[in-house]
N, C-alpha and C positions, 0 to 999 in steps of 0.2 A: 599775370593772370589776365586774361583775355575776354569779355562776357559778348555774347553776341544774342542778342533776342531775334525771334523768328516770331512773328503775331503778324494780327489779319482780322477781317470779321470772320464769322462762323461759315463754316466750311468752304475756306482755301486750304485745306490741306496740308494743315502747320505739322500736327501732329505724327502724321503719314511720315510727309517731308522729314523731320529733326528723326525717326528712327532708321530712313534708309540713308539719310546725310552720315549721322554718324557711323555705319557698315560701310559707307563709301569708303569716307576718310579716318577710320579705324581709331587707336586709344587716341589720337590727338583732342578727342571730344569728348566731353562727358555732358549728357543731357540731364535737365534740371526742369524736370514734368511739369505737366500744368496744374498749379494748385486748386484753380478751380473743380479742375474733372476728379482731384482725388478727393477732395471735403465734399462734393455732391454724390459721388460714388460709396461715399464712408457714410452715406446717411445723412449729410448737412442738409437742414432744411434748406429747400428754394420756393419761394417766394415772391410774390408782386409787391405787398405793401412796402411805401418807401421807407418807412422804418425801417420795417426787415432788411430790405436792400440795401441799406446801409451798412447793417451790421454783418451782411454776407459780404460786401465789397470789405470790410476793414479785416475780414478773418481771411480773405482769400489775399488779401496786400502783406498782412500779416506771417500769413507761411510761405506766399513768393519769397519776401523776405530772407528770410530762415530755411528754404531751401536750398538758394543761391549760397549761402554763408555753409552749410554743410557741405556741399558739391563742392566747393572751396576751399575748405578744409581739408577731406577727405580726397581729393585731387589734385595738389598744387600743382602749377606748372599746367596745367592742361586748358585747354578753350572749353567754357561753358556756353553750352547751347541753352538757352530758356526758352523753354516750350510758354510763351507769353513772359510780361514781364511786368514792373509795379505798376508802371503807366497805365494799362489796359483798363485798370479800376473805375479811372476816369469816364470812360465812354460807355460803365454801366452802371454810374450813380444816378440817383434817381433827377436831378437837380440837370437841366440846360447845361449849367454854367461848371466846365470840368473844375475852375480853381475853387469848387466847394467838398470837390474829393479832396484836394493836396491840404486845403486848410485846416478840415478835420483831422487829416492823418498827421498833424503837422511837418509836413513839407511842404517842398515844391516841384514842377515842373522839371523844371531847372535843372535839381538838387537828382528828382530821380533818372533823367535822361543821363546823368553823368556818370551812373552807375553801370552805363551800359556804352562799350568800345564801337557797337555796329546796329545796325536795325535791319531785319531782312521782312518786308513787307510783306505777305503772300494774301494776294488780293481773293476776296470770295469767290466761286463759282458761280453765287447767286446773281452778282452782276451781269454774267451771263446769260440766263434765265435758265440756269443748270440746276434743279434740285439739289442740297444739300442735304434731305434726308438719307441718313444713314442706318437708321436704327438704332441710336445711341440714343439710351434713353438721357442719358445727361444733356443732351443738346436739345431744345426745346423752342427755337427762335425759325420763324419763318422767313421764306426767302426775303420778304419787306424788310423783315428787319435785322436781317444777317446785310442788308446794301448799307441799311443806314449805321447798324455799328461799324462798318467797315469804315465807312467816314467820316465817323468820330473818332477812329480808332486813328488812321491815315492824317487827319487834321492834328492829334495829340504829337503823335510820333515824327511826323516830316520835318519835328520843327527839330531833330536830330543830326548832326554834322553828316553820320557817316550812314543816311538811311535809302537804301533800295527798296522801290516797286517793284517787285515779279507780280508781273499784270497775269489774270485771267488768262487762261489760255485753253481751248478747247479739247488738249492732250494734255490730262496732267503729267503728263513723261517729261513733255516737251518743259513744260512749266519748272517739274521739279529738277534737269537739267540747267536750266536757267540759276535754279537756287544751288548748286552743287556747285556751279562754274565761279557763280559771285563769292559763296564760302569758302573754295578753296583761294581764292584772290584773298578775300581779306585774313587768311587764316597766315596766306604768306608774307602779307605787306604786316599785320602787328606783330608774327613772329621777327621779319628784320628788324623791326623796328625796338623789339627786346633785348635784342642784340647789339643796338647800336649804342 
């Protein structure tokens, strides 16, 4: 089983991305949604106070969790795409200091990067001075601070063996290209490697 997280700040185009990745490269994939966008979509409250936000990061790390382990389940043998992954929590607890997510949730760092064979970066647009509004009322983050989760998000994840930048790029074509080229690379280097 193969897990490959695709995350990013708010609008690089993860989502977009992980629905025409896996139509590219067909059953080999199964995607494993963002837990965020479906508990705010179901009605999860969202919230400022850092209480709240606590307890929204631990329910959204929470069913990352237990979606991955279903996806897996119900599709051995296949490459999981995560539309975001545990890590992500980190860069929206309320706290500076990400090791005050992993200790609450008790883990680590560490412990959750291990969970995951690749990391495919997809950098915001907002760094671009590209608006990310989309109309999605679930996304609520301005371009300020769609830059700055991005480098929270990028400082958590690059400390990953097998993690790619897909930089900003003014054609998302061009961009999600980039991310199709590097998925089928590493889809073919851990399937020989399952082999071997």
């Amino acid at each position: 089983m193969c897990r490959i997280v695709l995350t990013g700040g708010p609008g690089g185009g993860k989502t977009t991305a992980a629905d025409m990745l896996r139509r590219e490269v067909g059953e080999r994939i199964v995607i494993v949604p963002e837990s965020a966008t479906m508990l705010f979509s179901g009605g999860f409250p969202r919230c400022e106070e850092p209480v709240a936000r606590c307890a929204i990061q631990r329910a959204i790390f929470h069913v990352q969790r237990n979606l991955e382990e279903v996806q897996s389940a119900r599709y051995p043998g296949r490459v999981l795409l995560c539309d975001r992954g545990t890590v992500d929590g980190a860069a929206y607890w309320p706290s500076e200091d990400p090791e005050a997510f992993f200790t609450d949730l008790g883990t680590t760092l560490e412990t959750e990067l291990l969970r995951y064979d690749a990391v495919l970066f997809f950098e915001t647009a907002a760094v671009g001075n590209l608006s990310i509004e989309t109309g999605n009322p679930v996304r609520t983050e301005s371009n300020r601070e769609a830059v700055a989760l991005d480098r929270r998000l990028r400082e958590l994840w690059q400390q990953h063996p097998n993690f790619v930048h897909i930089h900003h790029n003014h054609s998302f074509m061009a961009k999600l290209f980039e991310g199709l080229h590097v998925l089928g690379e590493l889809i073919q280097r851990f399937g020989a490697e399952a082999q071997a």
